[in-house]
C-alpha positions as YAML, in Angstrom:
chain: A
units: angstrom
residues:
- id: 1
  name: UNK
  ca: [71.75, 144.57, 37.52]
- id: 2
  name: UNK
  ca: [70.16, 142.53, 34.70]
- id: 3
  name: UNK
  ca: [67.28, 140.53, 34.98]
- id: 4
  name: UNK
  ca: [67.57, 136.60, 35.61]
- id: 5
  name: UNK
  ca: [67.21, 135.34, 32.13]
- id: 6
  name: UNK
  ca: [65.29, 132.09, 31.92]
- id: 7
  name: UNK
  ca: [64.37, 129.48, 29.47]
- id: 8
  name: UNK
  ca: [61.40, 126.78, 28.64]
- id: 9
  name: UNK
  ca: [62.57, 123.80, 27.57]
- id: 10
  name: UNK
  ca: [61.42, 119.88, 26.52]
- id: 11
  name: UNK
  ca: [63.06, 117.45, 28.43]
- id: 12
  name: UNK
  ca: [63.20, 113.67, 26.54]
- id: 13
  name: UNK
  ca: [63.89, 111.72, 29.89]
- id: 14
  name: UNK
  ca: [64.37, 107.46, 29.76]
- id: 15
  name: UNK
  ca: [62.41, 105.96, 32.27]
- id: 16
  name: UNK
  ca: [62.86, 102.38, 33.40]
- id: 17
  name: UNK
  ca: [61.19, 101.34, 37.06]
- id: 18
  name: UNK
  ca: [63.82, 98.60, 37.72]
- id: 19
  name: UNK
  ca: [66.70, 96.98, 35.93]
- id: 20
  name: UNK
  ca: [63.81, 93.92, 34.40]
- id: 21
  name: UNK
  ca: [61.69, 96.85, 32.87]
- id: 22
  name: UNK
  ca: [62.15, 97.68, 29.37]
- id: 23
  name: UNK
  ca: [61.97, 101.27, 29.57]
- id: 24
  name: UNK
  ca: [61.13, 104.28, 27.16]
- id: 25
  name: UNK
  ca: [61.61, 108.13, 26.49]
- id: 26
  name: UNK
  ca: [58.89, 110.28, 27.88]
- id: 27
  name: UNK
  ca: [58.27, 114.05, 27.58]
- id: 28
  name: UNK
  ca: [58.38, 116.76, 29.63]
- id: 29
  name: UNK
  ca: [58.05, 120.93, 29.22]
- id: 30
  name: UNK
  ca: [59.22, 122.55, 31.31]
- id: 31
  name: UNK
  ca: [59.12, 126.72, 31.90]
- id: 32
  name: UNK
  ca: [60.86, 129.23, 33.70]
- id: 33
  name: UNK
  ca: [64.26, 127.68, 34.25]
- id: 34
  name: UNK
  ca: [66.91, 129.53, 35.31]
- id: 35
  name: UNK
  ca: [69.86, 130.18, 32.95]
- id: 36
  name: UNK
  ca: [72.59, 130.44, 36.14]
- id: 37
  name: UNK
  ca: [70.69, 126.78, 37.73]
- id: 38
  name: UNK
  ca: [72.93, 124.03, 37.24]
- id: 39
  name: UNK
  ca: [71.44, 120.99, 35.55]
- id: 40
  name: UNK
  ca: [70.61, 118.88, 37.90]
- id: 41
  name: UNK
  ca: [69.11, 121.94, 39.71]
- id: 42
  name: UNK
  ca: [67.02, 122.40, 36.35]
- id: 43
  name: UNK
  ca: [66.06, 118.09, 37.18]
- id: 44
  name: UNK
  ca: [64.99, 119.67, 40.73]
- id: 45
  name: UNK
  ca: [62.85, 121.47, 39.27]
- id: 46
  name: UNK
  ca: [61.23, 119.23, 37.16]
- id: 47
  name: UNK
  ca: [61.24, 116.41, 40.19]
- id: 48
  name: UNK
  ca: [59.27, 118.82, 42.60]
- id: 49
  name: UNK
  ca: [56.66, 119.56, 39.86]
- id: 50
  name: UNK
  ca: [55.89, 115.92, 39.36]
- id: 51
  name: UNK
  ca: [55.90, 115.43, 42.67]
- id: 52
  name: UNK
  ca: [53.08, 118.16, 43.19]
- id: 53
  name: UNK
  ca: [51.08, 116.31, 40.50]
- id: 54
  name: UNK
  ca: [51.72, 112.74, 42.39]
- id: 55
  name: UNK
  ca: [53.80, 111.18, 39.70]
- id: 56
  name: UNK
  ca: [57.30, 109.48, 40.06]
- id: 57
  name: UNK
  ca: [59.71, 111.68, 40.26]
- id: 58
  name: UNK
  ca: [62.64, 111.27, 37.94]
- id: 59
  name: UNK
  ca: [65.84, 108.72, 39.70]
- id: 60
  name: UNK
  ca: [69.32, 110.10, 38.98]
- id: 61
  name: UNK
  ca: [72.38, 109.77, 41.10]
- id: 62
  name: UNK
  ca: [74.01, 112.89, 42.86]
- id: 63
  name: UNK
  ca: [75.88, 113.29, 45.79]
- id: 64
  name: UNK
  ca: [78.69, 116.63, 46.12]
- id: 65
  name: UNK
  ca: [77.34, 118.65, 43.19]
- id: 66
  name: UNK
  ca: [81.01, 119.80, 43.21]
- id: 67
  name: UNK
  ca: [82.68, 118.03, 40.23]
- id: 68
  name: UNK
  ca: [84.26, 115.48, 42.52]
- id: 69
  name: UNK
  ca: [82.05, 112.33, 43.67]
- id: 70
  name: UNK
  ca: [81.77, 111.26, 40.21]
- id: 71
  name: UNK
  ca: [78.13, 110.38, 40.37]
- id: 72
  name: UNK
  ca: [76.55, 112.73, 38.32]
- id: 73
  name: UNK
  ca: [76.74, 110.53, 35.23]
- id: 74
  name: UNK
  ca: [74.00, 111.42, 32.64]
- id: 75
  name: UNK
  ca: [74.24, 111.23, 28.96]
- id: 76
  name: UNK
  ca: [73.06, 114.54, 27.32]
- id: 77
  name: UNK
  ca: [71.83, 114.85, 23.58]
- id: 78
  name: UNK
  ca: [74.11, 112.12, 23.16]
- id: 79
  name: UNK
  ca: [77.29, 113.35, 24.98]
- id: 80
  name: UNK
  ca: [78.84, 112.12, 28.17]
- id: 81
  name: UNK
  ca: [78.02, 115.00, 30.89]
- id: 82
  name: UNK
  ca: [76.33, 117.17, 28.45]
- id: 83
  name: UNK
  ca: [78.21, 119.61, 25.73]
- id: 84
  name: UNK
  ca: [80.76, 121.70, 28.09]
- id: 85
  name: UNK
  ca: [84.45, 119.69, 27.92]
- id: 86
  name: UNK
  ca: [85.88, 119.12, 31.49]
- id: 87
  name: UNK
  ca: [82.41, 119.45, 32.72]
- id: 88
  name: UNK
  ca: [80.45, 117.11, 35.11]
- id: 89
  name: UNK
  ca: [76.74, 117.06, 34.73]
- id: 90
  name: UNK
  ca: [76.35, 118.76, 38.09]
- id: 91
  name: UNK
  ca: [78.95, 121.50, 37.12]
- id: 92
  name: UNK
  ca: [76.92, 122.01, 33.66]
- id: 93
  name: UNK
  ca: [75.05, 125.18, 33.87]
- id: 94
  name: UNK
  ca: [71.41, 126.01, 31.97]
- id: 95
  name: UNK
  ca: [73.10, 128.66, 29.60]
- id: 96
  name: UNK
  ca: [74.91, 125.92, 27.56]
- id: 97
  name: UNK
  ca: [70.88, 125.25, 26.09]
- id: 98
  name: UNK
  ca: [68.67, 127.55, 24.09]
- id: 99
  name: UNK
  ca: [65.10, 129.01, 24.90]
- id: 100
  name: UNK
  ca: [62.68, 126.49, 23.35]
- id: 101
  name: UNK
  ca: [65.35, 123.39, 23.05]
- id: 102
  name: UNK
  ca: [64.61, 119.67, 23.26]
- id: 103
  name: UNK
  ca: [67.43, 118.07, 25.34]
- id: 104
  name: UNK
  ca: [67.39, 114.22, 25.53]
- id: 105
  name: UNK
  ca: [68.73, 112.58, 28.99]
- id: 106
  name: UNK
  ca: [70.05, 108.95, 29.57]
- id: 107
  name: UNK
  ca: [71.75, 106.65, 31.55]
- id: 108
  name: UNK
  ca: [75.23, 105.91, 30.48]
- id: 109
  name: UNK
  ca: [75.10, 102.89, 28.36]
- id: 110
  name: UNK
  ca: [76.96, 99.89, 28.97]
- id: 111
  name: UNK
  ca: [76.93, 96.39, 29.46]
- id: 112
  name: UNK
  ca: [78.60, 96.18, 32.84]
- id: 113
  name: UNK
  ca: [76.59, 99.16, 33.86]
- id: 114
  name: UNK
  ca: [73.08, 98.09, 34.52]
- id: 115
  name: UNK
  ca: [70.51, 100.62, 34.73]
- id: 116
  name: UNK
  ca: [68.90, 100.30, 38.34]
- id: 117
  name: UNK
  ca: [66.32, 102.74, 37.45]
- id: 118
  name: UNK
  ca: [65.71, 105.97, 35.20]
- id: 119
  name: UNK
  ca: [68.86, 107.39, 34.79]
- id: 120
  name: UNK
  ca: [70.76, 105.49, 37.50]
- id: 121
  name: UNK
  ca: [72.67, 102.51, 36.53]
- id: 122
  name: UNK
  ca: [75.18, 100.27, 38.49]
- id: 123
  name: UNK
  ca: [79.02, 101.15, 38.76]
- id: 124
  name: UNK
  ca: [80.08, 99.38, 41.18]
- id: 125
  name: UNK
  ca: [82.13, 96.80, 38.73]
- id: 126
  name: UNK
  ca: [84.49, 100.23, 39.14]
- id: 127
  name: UNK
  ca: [84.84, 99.12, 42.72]
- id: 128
  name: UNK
  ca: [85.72, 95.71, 42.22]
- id: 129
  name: UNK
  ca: [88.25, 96.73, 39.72]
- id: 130
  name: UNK
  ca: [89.74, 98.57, 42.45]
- id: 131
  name: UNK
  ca: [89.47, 96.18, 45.09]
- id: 132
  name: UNK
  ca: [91.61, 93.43, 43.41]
- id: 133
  name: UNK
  ca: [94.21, 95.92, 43.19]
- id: 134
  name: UNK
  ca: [94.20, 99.66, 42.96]
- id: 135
  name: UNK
  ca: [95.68, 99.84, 46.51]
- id: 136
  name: UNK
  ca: [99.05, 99.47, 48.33]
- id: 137
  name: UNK
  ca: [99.96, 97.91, 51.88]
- id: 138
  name: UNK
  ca: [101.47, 99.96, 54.75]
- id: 139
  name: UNK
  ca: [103.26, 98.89, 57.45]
- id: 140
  name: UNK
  ca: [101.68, 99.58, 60.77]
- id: 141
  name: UNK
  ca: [103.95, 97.80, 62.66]
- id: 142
  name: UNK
  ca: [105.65, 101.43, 64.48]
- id: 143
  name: UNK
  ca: [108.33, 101.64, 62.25]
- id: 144
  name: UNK
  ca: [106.46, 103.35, 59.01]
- id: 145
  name: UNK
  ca: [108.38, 105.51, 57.25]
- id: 146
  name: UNK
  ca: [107.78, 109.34, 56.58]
- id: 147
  name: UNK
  ca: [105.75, 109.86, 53.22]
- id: 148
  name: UNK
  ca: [107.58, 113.21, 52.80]
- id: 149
  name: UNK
  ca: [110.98, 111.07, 53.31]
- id: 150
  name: UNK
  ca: [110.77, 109.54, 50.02]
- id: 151
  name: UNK
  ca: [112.37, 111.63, 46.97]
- id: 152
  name: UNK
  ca: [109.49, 111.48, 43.89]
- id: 153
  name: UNK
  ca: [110.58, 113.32, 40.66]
- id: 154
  name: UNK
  ca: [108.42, 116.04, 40.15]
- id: 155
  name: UNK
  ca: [107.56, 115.28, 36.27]
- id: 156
  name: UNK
  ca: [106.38, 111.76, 37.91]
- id: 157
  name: UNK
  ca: [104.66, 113.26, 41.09]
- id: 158
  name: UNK
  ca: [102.56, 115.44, 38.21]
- id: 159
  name: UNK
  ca: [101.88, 112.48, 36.78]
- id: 160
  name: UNK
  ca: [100.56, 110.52, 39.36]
- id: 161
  name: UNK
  ca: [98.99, 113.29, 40.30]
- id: 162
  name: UNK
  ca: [97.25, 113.92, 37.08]
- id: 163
  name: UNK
  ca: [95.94, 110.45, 36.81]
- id: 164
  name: UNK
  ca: [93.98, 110.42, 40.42]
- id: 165
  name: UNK
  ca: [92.13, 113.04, 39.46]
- id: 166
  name: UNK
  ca: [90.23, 110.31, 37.77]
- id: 167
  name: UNK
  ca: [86.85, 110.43, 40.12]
- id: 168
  name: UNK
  ca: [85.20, 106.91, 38.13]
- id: 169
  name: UNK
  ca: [82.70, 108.40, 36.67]
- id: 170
  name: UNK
  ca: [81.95, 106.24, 33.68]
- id: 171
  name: UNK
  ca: [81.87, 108.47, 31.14]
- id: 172
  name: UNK
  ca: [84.86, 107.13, 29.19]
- id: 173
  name: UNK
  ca: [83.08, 103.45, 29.18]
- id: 174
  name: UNK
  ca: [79.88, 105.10, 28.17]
- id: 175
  name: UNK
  ca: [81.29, 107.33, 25.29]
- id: 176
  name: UNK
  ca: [83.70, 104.08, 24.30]
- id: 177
  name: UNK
  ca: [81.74, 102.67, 21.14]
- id: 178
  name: UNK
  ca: [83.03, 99.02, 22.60]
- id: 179
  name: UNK
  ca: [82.40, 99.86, 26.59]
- id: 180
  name: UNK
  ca: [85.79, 99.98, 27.65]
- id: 181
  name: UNK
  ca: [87.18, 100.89, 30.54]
- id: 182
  name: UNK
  ca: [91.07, 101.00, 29.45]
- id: 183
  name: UNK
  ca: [91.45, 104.75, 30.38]
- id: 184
  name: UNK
  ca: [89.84, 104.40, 34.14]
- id: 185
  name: UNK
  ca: [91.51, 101.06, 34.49]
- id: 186
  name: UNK
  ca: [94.84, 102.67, 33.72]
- id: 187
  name: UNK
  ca: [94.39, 105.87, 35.73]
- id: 188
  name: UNK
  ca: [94.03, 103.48, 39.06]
- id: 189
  name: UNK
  ca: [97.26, 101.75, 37.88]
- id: 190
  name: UNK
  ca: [99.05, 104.75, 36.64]
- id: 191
  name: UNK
  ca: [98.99, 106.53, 39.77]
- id: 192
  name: UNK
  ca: [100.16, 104.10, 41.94]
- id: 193
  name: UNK
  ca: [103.09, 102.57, 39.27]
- id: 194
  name: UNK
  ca: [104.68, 106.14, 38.72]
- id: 195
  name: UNK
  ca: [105.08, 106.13, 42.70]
- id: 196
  name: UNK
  ca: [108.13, 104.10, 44.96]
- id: 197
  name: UNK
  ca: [105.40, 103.38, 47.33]
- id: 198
  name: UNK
  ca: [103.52, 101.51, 44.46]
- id: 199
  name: UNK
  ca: [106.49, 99.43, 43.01]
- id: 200
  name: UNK
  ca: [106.01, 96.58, 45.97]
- id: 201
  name: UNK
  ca: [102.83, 95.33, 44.17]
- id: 202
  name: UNK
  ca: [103.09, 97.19, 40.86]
- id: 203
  name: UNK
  ca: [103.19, 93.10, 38.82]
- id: 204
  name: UNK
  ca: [100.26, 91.75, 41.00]
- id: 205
  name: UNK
  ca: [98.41, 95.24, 40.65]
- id: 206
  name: UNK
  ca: [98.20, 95.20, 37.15]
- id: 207
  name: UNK
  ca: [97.55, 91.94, 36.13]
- id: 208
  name: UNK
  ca: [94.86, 91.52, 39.09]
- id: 209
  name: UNK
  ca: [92.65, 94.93, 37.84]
- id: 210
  name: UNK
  ca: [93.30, 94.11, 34.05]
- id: 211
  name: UNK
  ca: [91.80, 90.66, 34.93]
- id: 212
  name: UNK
  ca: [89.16, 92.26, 36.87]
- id: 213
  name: UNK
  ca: [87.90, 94.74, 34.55]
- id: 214
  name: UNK
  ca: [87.94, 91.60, 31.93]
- id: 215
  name: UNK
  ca: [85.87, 89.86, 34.04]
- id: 216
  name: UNK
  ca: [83.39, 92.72, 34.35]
- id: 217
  name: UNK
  ca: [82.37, 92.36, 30.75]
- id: 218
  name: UNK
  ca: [84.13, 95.30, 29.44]
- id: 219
  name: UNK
  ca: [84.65, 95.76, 26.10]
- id: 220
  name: UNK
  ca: [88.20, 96.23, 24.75]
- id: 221
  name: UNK
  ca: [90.13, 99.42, 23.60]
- id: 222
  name: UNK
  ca: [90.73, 100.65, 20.04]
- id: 223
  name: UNK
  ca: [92.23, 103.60, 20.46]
- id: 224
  name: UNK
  ca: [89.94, 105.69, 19.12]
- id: 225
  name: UNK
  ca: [90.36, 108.83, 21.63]
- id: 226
  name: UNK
  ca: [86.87, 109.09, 22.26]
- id: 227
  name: UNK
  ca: [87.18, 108.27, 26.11]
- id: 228
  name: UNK
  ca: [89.63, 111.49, 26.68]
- id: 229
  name: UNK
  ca: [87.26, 113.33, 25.09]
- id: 230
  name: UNK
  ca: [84.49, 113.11, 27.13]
- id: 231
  name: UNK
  ca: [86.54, 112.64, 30.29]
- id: 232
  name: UNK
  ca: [85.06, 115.21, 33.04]
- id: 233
  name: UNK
  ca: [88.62, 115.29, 34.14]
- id: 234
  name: UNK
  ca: [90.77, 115.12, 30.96]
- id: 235
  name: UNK
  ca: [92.72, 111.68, 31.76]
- id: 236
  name: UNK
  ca: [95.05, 111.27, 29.33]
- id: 237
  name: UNK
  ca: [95.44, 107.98, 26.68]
- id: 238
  name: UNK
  ca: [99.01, 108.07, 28.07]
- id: 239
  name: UNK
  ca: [98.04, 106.33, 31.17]
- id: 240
  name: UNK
  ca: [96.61, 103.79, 28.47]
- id: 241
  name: UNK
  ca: [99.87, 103.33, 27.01]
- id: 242
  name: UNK
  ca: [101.66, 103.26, 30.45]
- id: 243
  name: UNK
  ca: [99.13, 100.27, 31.85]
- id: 244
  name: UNK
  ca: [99.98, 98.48, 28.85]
- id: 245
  name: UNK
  ca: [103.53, 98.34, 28.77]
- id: 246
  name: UNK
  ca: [102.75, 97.07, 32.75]
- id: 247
  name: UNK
  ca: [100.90, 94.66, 31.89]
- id: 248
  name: UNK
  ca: [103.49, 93.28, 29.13]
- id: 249
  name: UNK
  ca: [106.43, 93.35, 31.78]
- id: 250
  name: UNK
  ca: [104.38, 91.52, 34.59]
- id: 251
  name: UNK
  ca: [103.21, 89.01, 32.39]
- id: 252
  name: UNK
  ca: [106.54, 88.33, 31.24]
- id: 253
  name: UNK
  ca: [107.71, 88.05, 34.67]
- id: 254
  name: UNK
  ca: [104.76, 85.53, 35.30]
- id: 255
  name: UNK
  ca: [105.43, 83.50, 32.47]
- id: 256
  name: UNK
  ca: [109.14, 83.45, 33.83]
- id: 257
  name: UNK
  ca: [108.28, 82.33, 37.01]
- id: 258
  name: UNK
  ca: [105.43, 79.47, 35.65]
- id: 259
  name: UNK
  ca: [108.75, 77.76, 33.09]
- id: 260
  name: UNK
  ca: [111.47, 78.19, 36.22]
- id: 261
  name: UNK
  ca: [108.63, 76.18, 38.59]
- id: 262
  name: UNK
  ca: [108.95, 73.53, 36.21]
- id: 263
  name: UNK
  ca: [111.92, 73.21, 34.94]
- id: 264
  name: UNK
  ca: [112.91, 72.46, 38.66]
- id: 265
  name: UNK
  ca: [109.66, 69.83, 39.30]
...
């Protein structure tokens, strides 16, 4: 068997102690790191030897290390998640760097993401773009149908499918040069409006999160692809195009609604 290979690196980390502070880069070797470590086994690393020498150790989110929670969000000589495509930070391994490399860590960068502190900033406008809508109601009453009763095409079951693989991680607002959050926005609606069980609220659902995420101070989408990208997941700018043309029929149906109301006052 061959040797573990391992690498020194320099580490350019932000550090901010709360959301008032202004923050700034700081510097930090660091030898004998693993090639087959994932990187935020490599900010382990670092973490306990700072710890040793009684410093603060560095504040970054993590939770499965699996590719799935979504928290893992860290911008990576400049690129959502590091250089790997499809990759979460936590699923980025130490052999995408070179021995002797300066790598240069972040927060993700966006208005309606605060950084908290160091490298962890505040998502939860995600949640509150769910809660006004990215949901549907059952009926508990004893009479609820069978979910495997209801015929879904299979294209459309792919789909949906395709779209909740979405996990919110950010990186599509953070690599969006205006902050948008179009493409996770539209991944929340898209799986529910390609579904029968989403169709009762599909109008309320759309215009509800696309007010929401407004709200939130996101920026607005130009199409530039960037957000696909970078997406850990690989959501497509289809579920962009779907959310829109959503939006366009509820609205219409609003605005129907608003002139019948007073044509009959």
């Amino acid at each position: 068997m061959s040797a573990n290979k391992t690498i020194n690196l320099t580490l350019k980390i932000w550090r901010q102690k709360n959301s008032k502070d202004q923050g700034k880069i700081e510097t930090y070797p660091i030898e004998g790191i693993s090639t087959d470590s994932s990187f935020l086994e490599m900010l382990d690393v670092l973490n306990d030897s700072l710890v040793e020498k009684g410093d603060d150790p560095v504040a970054f989110d993590h939770d499965c290390r699996e590719g799935i929670c979504g928290s893992c969000s860290l911008f990576i000589n400049g690129q959502a998640h590091g250089p790997d495509r499809e990759t979460t930070t936590c699923q980025l391994h130490m052999r995408s760097f070179k021995d002797g490399e300066t790598i240069f860590i972040e927060p993700f960068r966006s208005a309606a993401f605060p950084v908290l502190k160091d490298l962890v900033v505040d998502r939860s406008a995600f949640d509150r773009i769910i809660a006004s809508g990215g949901y549907i109601s059952v009926n508990t009453s004893g009479n609820t149908q069978d979910a495997n009763a209801i015929p879904i095409n299979k294209v459309d079951a792919d789909k949906a499918f395709d779209a909740a693989t979405c996990i919110g991680c950010g990186a599509c607002v953070a690599t969006c040069k205006n902050g948008s959050a179009m493409l996770f926005t539209s991944a929340k609606v898209s799986q529910l409006a390609l579904l029968p069980q989403g169709q009762v609220e599909a109008k309320t659902r759309v215009l509800n999160m696309v007010k929401q995420m407004d709200l939130e101070g996101f920026g607005n989408c130009s199409n530039t692809g960037a957000c696909e990208v970078e997406c850990p997941k690989g959501i497509s700018l289809e579920n962009i195009a779907r959310m829109n043309r959503e939006y366009i029929a509820a609205a219409a149906t609003e605005e129907k609604k608003v002139k019948s109301v007073g044509v009959a006052m």
